[in-house]
C-alpha positions as CSV (number, residue, x, y, z in Angstrom):
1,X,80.1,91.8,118.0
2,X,77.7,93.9,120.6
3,X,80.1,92.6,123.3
4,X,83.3,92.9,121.7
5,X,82.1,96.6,121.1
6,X,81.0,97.2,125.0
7,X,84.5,96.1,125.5
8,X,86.0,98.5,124.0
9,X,83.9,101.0,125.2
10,X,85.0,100.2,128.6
11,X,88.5,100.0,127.7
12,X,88.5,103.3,127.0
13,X,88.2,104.3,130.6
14,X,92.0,102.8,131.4
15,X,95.0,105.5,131.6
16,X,96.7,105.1,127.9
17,X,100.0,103.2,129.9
18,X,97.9,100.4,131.2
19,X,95.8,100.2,127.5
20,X,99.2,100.2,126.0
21,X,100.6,97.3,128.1
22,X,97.7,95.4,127.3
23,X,97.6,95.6,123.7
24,X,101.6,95.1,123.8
25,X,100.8,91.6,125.5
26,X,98.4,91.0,123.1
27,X,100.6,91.7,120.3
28,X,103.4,89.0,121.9
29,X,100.5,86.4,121.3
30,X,99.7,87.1,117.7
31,X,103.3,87.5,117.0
32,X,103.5,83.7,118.6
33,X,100.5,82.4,117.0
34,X,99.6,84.5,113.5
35,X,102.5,82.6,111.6
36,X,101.2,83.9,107.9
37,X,101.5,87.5,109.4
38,X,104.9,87.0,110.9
39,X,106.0,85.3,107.8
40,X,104.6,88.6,105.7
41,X,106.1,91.3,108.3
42,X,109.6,89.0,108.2
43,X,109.9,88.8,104.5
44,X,109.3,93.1,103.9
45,X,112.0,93.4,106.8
46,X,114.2,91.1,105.2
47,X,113.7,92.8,101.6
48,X,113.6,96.3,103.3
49,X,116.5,96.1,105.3
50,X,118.9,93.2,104.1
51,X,121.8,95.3,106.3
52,X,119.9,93.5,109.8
53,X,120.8,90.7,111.3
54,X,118.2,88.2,111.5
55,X,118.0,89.1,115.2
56,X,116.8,92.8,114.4
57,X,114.7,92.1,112.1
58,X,113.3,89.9,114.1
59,X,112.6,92.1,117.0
60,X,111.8,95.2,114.9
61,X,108.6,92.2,114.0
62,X,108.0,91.7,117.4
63,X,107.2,95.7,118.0
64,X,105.7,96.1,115.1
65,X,103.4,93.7,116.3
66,X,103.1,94.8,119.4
67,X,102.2,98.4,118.1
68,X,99.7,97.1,115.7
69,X,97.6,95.7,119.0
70,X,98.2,98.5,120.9
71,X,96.9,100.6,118.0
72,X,93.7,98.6,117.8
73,X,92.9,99.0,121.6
74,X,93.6,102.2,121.7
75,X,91.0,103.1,119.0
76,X,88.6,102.9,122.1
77,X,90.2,106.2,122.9
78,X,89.9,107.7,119.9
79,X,86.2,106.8,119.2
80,X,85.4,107.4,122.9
81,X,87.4,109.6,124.8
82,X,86.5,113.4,125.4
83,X,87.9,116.0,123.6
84,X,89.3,117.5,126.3
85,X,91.8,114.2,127.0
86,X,92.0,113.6,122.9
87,X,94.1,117.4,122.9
88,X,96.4,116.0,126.2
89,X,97.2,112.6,124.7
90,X,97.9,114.4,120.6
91,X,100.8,116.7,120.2
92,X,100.3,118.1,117.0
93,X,103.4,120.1,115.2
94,X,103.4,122.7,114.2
95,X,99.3,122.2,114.2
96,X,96.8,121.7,111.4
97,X,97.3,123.7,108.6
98,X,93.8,125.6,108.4
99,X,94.8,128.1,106.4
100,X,96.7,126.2,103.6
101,X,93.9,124.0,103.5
102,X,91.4,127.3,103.3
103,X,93.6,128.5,100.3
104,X,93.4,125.8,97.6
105,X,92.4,122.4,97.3
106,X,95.0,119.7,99.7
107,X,95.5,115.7,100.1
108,X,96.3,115.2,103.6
109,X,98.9,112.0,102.8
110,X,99.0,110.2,105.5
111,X,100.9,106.7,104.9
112,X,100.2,103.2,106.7
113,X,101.5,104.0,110.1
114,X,99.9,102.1,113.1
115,X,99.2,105.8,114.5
116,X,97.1,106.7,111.3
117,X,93.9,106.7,113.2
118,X,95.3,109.1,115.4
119,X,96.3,111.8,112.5
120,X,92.9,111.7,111.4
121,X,91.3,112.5,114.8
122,X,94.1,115.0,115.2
123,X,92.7,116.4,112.0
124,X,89.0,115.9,112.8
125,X,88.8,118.0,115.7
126,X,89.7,121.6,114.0
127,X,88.4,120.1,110.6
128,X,86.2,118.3,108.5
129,X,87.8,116.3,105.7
130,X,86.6,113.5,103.0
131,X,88.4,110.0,102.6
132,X,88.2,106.6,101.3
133,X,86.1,103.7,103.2
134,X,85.5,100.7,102.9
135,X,82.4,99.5,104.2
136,X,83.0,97.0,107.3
137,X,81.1,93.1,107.0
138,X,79.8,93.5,110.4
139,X,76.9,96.6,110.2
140,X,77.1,96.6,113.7
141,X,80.9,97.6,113.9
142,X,80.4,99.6,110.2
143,X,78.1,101.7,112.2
144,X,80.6,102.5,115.3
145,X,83.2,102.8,113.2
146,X,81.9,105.4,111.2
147,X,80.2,107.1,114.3
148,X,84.1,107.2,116.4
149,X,85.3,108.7,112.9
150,X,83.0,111.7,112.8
151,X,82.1,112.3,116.2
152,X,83.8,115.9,115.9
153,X,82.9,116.9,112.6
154,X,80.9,115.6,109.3
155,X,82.7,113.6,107.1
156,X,82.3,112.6,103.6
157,X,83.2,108.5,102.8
158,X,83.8,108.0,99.2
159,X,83.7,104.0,98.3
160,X,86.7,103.1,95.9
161,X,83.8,102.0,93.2
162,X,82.7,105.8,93.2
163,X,86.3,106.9,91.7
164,X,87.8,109.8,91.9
165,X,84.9,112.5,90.6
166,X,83.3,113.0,94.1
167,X,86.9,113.4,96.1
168,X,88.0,116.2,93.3
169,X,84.7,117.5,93.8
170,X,85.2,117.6,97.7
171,X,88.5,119.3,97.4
172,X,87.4,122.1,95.3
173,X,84.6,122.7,98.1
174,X,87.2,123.6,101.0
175,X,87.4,119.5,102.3
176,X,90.7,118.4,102.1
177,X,91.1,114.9,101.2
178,X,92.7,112.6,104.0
179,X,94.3,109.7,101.6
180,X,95.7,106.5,102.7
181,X,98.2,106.0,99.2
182,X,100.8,102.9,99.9
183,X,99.3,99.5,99.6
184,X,99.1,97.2,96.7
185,X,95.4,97.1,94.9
186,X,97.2,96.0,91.7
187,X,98.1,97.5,88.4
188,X,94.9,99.4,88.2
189,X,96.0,103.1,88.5
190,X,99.0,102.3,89.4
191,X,102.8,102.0,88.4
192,X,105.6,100.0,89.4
193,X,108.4,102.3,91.7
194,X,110.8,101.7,94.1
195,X,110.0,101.9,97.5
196,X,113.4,100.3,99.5
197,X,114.6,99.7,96.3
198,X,112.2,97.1,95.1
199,X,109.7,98.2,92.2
200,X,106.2,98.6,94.0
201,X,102.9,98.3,92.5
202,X,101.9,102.0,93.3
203,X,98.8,104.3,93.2
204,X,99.6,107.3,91.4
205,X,95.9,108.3,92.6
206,X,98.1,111.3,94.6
207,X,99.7,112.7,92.1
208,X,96.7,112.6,89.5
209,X,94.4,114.2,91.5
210,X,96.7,117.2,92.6
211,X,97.0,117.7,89.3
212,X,93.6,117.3,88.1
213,X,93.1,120.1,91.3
214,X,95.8,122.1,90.8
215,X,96.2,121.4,94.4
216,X,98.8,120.3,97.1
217,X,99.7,117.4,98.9
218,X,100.7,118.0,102.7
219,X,102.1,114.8,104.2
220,X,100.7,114.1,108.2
221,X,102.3,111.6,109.8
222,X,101.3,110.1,113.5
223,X,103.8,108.4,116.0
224,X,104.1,107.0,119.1
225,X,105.5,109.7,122.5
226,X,107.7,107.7,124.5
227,X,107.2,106.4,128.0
228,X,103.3,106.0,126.6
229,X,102.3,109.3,126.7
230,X,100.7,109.7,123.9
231,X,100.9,110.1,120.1
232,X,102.7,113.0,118.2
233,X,101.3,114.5,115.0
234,X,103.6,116.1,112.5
235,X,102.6,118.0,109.5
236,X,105.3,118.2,107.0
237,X,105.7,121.2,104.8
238,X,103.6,120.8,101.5
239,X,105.4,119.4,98.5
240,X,106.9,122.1,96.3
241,X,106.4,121.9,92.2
242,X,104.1,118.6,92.4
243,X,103.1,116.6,90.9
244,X,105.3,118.1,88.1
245,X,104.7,116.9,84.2
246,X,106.0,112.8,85.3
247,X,103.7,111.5,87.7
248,X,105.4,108.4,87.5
249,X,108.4,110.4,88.8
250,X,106.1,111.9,91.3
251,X,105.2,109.1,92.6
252,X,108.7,107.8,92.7
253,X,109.0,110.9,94.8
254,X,106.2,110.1,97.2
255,X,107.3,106.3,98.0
256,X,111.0,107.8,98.6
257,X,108.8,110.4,101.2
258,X,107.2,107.0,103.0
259,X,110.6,105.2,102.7
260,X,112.3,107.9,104.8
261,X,109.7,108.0,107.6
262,X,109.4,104.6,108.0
263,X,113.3,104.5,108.4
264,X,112.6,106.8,111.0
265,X,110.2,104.8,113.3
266,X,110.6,101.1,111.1
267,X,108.3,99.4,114.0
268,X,105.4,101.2,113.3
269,X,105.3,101.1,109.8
270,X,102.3,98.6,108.7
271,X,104.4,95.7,107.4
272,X,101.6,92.9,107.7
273,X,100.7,94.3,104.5
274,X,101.7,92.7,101.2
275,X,103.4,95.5,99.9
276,X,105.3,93.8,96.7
277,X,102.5,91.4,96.4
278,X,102.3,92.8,92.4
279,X,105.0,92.1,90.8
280,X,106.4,92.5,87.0
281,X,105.9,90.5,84.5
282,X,108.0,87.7,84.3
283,X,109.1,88.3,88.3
284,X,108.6,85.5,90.6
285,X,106.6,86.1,94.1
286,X,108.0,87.4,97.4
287,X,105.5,85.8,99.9
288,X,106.1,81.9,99.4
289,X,106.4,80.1,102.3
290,X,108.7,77.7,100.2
291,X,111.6,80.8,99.6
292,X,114.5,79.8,100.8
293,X,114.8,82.8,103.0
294,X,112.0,82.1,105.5
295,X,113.4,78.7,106.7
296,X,113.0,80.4,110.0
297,X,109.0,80.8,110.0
298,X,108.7,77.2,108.7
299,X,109.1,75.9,112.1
């Protein structure tokens, strides 16, 4: 692991095209060889976006993957990189919002985009922030991972076993909360909404805690600047009247929010994930390699 860290240490001295090209090669192999994750990233597509052809789909995989690699590399920047060259390579829009977040309690949603990394660095170096984290297996990458996160400014890391108490406790102290809220962890807080049109097992952690903080939830999304020049970080404008009285409707709301960005820039959304992993009751599974629709992974 000490080797595999040096490594990306040095990485981090390449211009961002070469990096790129270099994780985008690496991402042709793991698309070639990491059939479970193809299979995964194939099946969302086809559910997703039953409109493609086969051959879209297909090659809408292939980036994703691609991206996926390049984001990992690139992460040497990020943890790395001076500040100076972090502020060339992020163009934020319209900027942070320092004085919404000043003015009351705020959830930063950012959603699983390859770039997410990159929106919390982008937030990091004007201000401080708590999130979720999930402790790493290796202590010796835990360690530099937490270290590349808070380089700029303190951070609080709230486990998923502490609950929700400390974050709310956070947010009433000026931090906003950076939340990660799309990816299956079961029924447990959670209800089933559509996201493409297929019910999704779905936090409604978001919607709960604005509530519970009578504050706001400002969506920040990060994507890739063509020709590899970097990453772009948008802010969107905060969500009016939410959550509302239904936080199952808002959180209907919020997947229909992540459903239009990843229409947007469908390569980079994180689709290695099991998203409809949970299912109703009574529903059958998406993710068999016996479905009749992935004859084409069963090679």
């Amino acid at each position: 692991m000490r080797l595999l860290i040096l490594l990306m240490w040095l990485l981090h001295w390449l211009p961002l095209p070469i990096l790129a090209w270099l994780g985008e090669r690496i991402g042709d192999l793991l698309y070639a060889f990491k059939k479970s994750r193809r299979h995964i990233t194939l099946t969302n597509l086809r559910l997703c976006f039953p409109e493609w052809t086969e051959e879209k789909r297909e090659e809408v995989a292939r980036q994703h993957f691609r991206n996926y690699a390049r984001s990992v590399l690139e992460r040497s920047i990020l943890w790395w990189a001076s500040e100076a060259r972090l502020r060339r390579l992020i163009q934020v829009e319209p900027g942070v919002p320092l004085a919404e977040i000043a003015a009351s309690p705020t959830i930063l949603l950012c959603p699983h985009f390859v770039g997410l990394d990159v929106a919390g660095v982008a937030v990091m170096l004007e201000s401080s922030l708590c999130s979720i984290y999930t402790k790493q297996l290796n202590d010796v990458f835990d360690d530099v991972l937490r270290k590349g996160r808070s380089r700029f400014r303190p951070i609080k890391l709230v486990t998923r076993e502490d609950g929700v108490k400390p974050i709310i406790r956070a947010m009433r102290e000026g931090l906003p909360f950076f939340m990660l809220p799309d990816m299956d962890f079961g029924m447990q807080d959670a209800a089933f909404v559509p996201f493409f049109g297929i019910p999704a097992a779905t936090l409604t952690a978001p919607a709960r805690i604005a509530a519970a903080t009578q504050g706001k939830v400002i969506p920040v999304i990060a994507t890739y600047l063509p020709n590899y020049k970097g990453w772009i970080v948008r802010f969107y404008p905060a969500w009016e009247d939410y959550p509302g009285d239904d936080i199952t409707e808002a959180t209907r709301r919020m997947n229909a929010f992540i459903e239009e960005r990843a229409r947007e820039t469908p390569a980079e959304y994180f689709w290695t994930h099991k998203r409809f992993k949970t299912r109703p009751s009574g529903e059958p599974g998406f993710y068999s390699r016996n479905d009749t629709d992935t004859q084409l992974i069963n090679e």
